[in-house]
N, C-alpha and C positions, 0 to 999 in steps of 0.2 A: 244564446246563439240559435236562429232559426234557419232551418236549410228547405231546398227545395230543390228538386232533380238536378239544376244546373249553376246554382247563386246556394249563398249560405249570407248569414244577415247577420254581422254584430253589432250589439250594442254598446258602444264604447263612446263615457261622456256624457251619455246621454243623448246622444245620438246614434239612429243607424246605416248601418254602411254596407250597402251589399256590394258584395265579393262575387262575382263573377267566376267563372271557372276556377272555382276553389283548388285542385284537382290540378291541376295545373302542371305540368313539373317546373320549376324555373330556373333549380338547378340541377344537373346530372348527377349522381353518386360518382366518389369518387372512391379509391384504395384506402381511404381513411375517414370519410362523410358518405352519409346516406343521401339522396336525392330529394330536395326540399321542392314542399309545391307551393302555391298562390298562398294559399289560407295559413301554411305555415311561416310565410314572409309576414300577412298579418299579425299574426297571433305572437312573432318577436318582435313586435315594433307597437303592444300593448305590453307584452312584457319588459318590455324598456324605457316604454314612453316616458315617465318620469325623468330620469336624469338626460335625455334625448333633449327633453325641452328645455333644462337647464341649459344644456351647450346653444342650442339652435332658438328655441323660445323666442318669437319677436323678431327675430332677423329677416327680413328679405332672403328666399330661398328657391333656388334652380333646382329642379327637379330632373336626375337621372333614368333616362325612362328606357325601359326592355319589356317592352308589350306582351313580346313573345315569350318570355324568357330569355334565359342566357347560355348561349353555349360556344365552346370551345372554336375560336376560329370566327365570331361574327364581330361586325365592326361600330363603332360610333360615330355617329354622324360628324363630318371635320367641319360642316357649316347649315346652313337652310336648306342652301342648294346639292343635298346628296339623298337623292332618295332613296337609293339602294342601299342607307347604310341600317343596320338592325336595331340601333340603338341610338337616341338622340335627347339631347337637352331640352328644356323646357323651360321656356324664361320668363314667359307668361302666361299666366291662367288661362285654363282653357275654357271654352264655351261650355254651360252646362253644368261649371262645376255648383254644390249647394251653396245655399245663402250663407250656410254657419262657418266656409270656409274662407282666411280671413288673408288681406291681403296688404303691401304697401309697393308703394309709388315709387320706381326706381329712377334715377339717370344713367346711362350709359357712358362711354367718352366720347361719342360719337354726339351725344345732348338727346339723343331719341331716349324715352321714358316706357317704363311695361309697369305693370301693376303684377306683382311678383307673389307666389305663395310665401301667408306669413304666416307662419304655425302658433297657433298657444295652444293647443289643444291635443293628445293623443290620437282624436279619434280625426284630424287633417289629415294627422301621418297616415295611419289605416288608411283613410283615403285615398290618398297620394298612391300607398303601395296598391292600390286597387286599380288604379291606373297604372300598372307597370312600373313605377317609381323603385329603384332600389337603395340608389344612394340619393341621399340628400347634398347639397351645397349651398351652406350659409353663406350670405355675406357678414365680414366683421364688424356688424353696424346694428343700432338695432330702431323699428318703426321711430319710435320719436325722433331721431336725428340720423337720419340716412346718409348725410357728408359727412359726418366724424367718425371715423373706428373708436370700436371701444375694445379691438381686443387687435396686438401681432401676432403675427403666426408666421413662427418659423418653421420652414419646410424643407428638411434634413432628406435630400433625396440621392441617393448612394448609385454612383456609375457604374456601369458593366465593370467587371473586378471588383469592387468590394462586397463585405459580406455582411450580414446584419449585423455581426460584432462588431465592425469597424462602425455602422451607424450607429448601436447604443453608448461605443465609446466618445463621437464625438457629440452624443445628447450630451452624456455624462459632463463634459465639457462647458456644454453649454449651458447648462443649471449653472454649475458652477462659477461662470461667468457673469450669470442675472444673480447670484446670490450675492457676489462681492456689490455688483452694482445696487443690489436694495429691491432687488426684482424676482418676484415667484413663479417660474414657468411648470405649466403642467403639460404632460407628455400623453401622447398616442401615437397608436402604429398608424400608418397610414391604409393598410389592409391589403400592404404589397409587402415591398420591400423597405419603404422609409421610417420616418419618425416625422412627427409634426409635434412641436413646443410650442405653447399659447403661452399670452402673459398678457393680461387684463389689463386696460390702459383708461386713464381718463378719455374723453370722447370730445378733445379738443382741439386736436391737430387734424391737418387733409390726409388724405390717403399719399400723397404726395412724400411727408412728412414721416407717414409709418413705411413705408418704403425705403427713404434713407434710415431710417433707425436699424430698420432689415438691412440694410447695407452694411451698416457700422458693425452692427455685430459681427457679421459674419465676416468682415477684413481684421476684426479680433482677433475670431478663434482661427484664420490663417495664420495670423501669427504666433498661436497656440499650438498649432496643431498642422505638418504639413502636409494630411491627410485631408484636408478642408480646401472646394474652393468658391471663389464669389464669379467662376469664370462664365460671361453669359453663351458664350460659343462652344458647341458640344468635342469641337475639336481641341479645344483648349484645357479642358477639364482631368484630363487624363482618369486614370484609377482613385477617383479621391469622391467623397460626400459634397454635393453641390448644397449652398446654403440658394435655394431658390427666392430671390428677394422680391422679383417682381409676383411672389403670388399674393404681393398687398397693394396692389394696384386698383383701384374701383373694376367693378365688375371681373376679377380673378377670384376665382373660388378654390379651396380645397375639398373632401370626403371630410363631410360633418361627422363629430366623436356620436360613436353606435352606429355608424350607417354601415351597412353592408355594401361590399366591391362586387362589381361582375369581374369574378374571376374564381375559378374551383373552389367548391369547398364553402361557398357565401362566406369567403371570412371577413371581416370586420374592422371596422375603424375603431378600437378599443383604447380609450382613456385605461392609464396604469398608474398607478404608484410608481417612481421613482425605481422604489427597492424592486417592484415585481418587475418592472422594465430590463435592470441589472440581469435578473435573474429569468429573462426568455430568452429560449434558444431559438426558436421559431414561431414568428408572428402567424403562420395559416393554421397554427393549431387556436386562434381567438377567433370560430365562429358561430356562424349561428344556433350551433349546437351547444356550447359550450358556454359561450358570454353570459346568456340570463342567469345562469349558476354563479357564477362570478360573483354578482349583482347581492347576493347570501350575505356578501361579505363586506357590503359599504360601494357607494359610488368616491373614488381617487378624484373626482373633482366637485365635491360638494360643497366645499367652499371656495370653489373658482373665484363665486362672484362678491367675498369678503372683500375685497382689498383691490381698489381700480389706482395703478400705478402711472407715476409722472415717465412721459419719455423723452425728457431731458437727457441722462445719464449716456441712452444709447443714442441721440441724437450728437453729443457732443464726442462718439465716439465717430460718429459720419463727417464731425467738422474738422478732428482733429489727424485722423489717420489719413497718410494719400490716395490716391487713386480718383480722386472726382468723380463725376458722374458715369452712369452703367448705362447700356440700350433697353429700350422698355420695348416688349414685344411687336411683333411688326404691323399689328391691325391695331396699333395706340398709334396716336395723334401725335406726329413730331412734337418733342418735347425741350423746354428751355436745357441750354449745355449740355444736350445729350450726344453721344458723338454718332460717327455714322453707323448705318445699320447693316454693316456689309460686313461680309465672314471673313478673317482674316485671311486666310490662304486664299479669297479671289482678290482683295484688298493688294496683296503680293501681287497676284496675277498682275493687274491690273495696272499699276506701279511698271512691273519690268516692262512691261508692252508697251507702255507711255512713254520710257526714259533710252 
């Protein structure tokens, strides 16, 4: 590592990467974390790079960018067009980036294409956080074949009233559920409040196709569980763990496993064992401080990529259970038997004032 009044320069890869106001704060200290700067964002994303790349490696990936840092109260950008907001996505490589950084050709639903950060490498990620980057967002796909997933991802995301226990309970569930079916999901927090379950898929079906799978399951475990819903309207939901299905949609992304959240504390999108899952009380105690230590003890998803599963089983849980088709969010392309995209209670509205 070479420094100079105002950049420091790692060499990572075999390549080097100057850092810029190293110095930086980018997180504030918190009652329970110290306040993390630039260089130290770097410096956990060589100390994790390995199993980073495992999860993300090859994927087509949007970059979470907070140039400034991140503090309590700033906002992320909701499209192109908000320039006041502090923090904004990144869906395309930007000008300028080096030659060694490496990229693949994406479609959108819209059919407009970007050439997208595609990481093999550590020292991207460095990169990446070098430009303000905190979280990463893989797509479930990887360079050689950009229209098939090769991986579901279930996204256990728990409404106002419930508690993390109510979310590790209905993972617990959901293992359960891929076990009977012949299916191995591996778990992380989502570096809030949720859980996100992966489960390694052949890379033969559309995005189309892992989305009803995500359906199927999750009108499963409603029926497992009456703490579960597949409800897409947030009035609908009440106090229960939303099984979010459309985050397997083309161009829907989640918080890549190891990436850090802008939110106190940098905590962390932390892949877990099973048993260590059971056994948190609180996910903002997995961060930046404290993950690389972890890491001492074995990466929980190192053989993710042993065993790429048929999604038959939860497909034919989408053919056989009722409910038909779900609304896929509103800036998707009207979509075959999708029903309308209107909120219940104006859907009422609207009804009484007509009749």
């Amino acid at each position: 590592m070479a420094s100079s009044k105002d950049a420091v320069v790692l060499t990572v890869d075999g390549h080097e990467v100057r850092v810029s106001s190293p110095g930086r704060v980018v997180y504030d200290a918190t009652d329970t974390t110290p306040a993390v700067t630039k260089l130290q964002v770097c410096e956990y994303l060589v100390a994790v790079g390995e199993p980073m790349l495992r999860a993300l490696g090859d994927r087509p990936t949007a970059m979470e960018r907070w140039p400034g840092g991140w503090r309590e109260g700033m906002r992320l950008a909701t499209g192109p067009r908000d320039p006041d907001a502090d923090g904004f996505y990144q869906k395309r490589l930007p000008k300028g980036a080096p030659d060694w950084v490496g990229t693949a050709r994406i479609t959108f639903p819209s059919g407009r294409t970007a050439d997208e950060l595609c990481p093999t490498s550590t020292a991207e990620l460095v990169w990446a956080a070098q430009m303000g980057t905190l979280t990463f967002h893989p797509w479930p796909v990887r360079r050689p074949d950009v229209d098939h997933p090769d991986e579901l991802r279930i996204d256990l995301d728990p409404q106002p009233g419930c508690t993390f226990a109510d979310v590790r309970r209905v993972a617990e569930t959901t293992r359960e559920l891929l076990a009977e079916l012949g299916l191995r999901g591996y778990a992380k927090t989502s570096g809030n409040r949720g859980v996100h379950v992966y489960v390694r898929i052949r890379p033969e079906h559309s995005f189309e196709d892992v989305r009803h799978a995500a359906i199927g399951l999750g009108r499963e475990l409603e029926r497992r569980d009456d703490g579960v819903t597949t409800a897409w309207w947030k009035e609908e939901r009440g106090e229960r763990v939303f099984v979010d299905f459309n985050q397997n949609n083309r161009d829907r992304t989640i918080a890549g496993a190891w990436s850090l959240r802008a939110r106190p504390g940098a905590p962390v999108s932390t892949p877990l064992s099973w048993a260590d899952l059971a056994g948190l009380a609180d996910p903002a105690t997995l961060n930046l401080t404290t993950v690389p230590d972890r890491l001492g003890e074995g990466d929980p998803w190192a053989d993710v990529d042993d065993v790429a599963h048929d999604l038959a089983p939860l497909l034919e849980l989408w053919e056989t259970l009722p409910g038909g088709e779900l609304p896929f969010p509103p800036d998707y392309p009207k979509m075959p038997g999708e029903p309308m995209r209107v909120q219940p209670s104006r859907a009422k509205r609207a009804t009484g004032a007509n009749s």
